[in-house]
C-alpha positions as CSV (number, residue, x, y, z in Angstrom):
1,X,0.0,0.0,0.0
2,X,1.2,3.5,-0.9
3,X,1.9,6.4,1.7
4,X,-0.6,8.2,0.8
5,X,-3.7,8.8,-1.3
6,X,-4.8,11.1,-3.7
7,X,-8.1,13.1,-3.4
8,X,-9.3,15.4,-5.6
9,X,-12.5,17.1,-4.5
10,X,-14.1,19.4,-7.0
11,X,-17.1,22.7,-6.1
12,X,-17.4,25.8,-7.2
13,X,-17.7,26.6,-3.7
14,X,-14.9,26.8,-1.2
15,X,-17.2,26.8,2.0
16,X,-18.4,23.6,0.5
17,X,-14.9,22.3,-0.6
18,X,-13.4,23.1,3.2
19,X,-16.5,21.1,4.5
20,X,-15.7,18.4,2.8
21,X,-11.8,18.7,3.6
22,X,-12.9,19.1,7.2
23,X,-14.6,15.4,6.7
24,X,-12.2,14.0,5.1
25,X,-9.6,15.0,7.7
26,X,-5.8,13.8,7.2
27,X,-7.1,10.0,7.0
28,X,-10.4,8.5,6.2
29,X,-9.4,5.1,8.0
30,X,-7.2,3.5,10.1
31,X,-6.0,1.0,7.2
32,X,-6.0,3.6,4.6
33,X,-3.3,5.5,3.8
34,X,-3.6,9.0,4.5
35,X,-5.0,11.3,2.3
36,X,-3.3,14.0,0.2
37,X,-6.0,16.5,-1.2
38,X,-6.5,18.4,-4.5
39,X,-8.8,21.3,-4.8
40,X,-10.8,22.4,-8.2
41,X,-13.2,25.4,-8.8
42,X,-13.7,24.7,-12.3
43,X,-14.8,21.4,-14.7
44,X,-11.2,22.9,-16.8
45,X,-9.4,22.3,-13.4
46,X,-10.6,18.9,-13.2
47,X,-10.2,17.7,-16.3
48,X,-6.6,19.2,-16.1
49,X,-6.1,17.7,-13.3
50,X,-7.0,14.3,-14.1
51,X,-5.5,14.5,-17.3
52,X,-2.2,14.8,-15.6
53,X,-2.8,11.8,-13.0
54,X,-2.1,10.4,-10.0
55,X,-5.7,10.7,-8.4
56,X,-7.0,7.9,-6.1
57,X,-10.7,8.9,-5.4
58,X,-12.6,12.2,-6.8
59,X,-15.3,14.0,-4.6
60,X,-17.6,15.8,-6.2
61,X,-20.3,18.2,-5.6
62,X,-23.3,17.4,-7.4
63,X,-24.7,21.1,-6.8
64,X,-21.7,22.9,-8.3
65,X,-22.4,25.5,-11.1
66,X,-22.1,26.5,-13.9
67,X,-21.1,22.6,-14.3
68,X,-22.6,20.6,-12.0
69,X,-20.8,17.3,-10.4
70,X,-23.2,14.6,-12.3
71,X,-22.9,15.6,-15.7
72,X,-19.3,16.0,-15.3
73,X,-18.6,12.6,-13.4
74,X,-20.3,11.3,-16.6
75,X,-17.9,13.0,-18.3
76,X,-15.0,12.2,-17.1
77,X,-15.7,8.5,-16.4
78,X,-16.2,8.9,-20.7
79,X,-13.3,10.3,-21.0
80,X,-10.5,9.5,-18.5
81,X,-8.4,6.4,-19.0
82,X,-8.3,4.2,-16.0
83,X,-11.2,7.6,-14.0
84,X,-10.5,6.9,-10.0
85,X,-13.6,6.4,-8.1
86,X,-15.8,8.9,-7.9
87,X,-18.2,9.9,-4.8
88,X,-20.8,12.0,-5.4
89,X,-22.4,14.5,-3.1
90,X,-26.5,15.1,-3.8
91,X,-28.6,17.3,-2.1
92,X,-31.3,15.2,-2.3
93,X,-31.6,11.3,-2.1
94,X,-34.5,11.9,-4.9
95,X,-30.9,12.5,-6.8
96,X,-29.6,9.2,-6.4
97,X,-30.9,8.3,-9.9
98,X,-29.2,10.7,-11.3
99,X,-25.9,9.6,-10.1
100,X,-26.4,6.5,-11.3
101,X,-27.1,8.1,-14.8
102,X,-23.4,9.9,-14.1
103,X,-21.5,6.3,-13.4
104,X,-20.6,7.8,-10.0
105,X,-19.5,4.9,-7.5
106,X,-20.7,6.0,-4.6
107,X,-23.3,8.6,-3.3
108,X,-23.8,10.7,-0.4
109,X,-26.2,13.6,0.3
110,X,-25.9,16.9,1.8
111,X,-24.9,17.9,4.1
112,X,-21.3,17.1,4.6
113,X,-21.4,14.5,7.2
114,X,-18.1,13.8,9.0
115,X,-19.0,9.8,9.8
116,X,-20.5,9.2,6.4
117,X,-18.7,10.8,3.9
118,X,-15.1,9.1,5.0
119,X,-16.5,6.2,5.1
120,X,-17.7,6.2,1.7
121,X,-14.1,7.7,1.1
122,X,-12.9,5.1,2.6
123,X,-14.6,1.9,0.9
124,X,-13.8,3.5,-2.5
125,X,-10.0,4.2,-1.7
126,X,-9.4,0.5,-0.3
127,X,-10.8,-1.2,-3.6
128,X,-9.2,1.4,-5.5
129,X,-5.6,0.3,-3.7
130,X,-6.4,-3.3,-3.4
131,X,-6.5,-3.6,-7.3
132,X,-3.5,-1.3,-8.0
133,X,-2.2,-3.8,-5.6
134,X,-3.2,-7.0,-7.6
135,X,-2.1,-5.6,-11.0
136,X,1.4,-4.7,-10.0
């Protein structure tokens, strides 16, 4: 297992982003590694970002404007070779649906919980490592 994982959380709001690096803390688990974390205000800062690598999990915020977390979690999982997870954050469960529609792998809803978001973190991030793991 690595030293550390990569998370890159993504709103066009930094209150929501610092909640959700509040949550996420410096480790989302005792047998994950902790976590390094990558902020985006933009779907371009994304995409840059992912197109340069390295990422183990993306967050994202479902309620984000002008380009809102779903559509581009669809996008990315399109368009990203070998996309980390990515958890998305819905302000209502009447959402869920919709995540499913974006290929997200894992949903939470608003608000920012500090139990349940890491643990969702979690999960993701320990498949994610166990078959980097298995393929090297």
């Amino acid at each position: 297992m690595t030293d550390q994982a990569s998370i890159l959380v993504y709103s066009d709001d930094r209150t929501v982003r610092e909640s959700i690096r509040l949550a996420l803390g410096r480790r989302v688990a005792a047998d994950v590694p902790a976590v390094v974390i990558t902020e985006c205000a933009t779907h371009q800062a994304v995409s840059k970002a992912l197109d340069a690598g390295g990422f183990d999990l993306v967050v994202m915020d479902g309620e984000a404007t002008p380009a809102g977390g779903m559509g581009l979690c669809r996008q990315v999982k399109d368009e990203t070779p070998d996309c980390p997870p990515v958890l998305l954050l819905v302000a209502r469960v009447a959402d869920a649906w919709l995540a499913t529609w974006s290929r997200a792998d894992a949903v939470v809803s608003y608000p920012v919980d500090p139990i349940r978001l890491p643990a969702a973190a979690a999960d993701l991030l320990r498949a994610r490592l166990a078959r980097e793991a298995s393929a090297s």
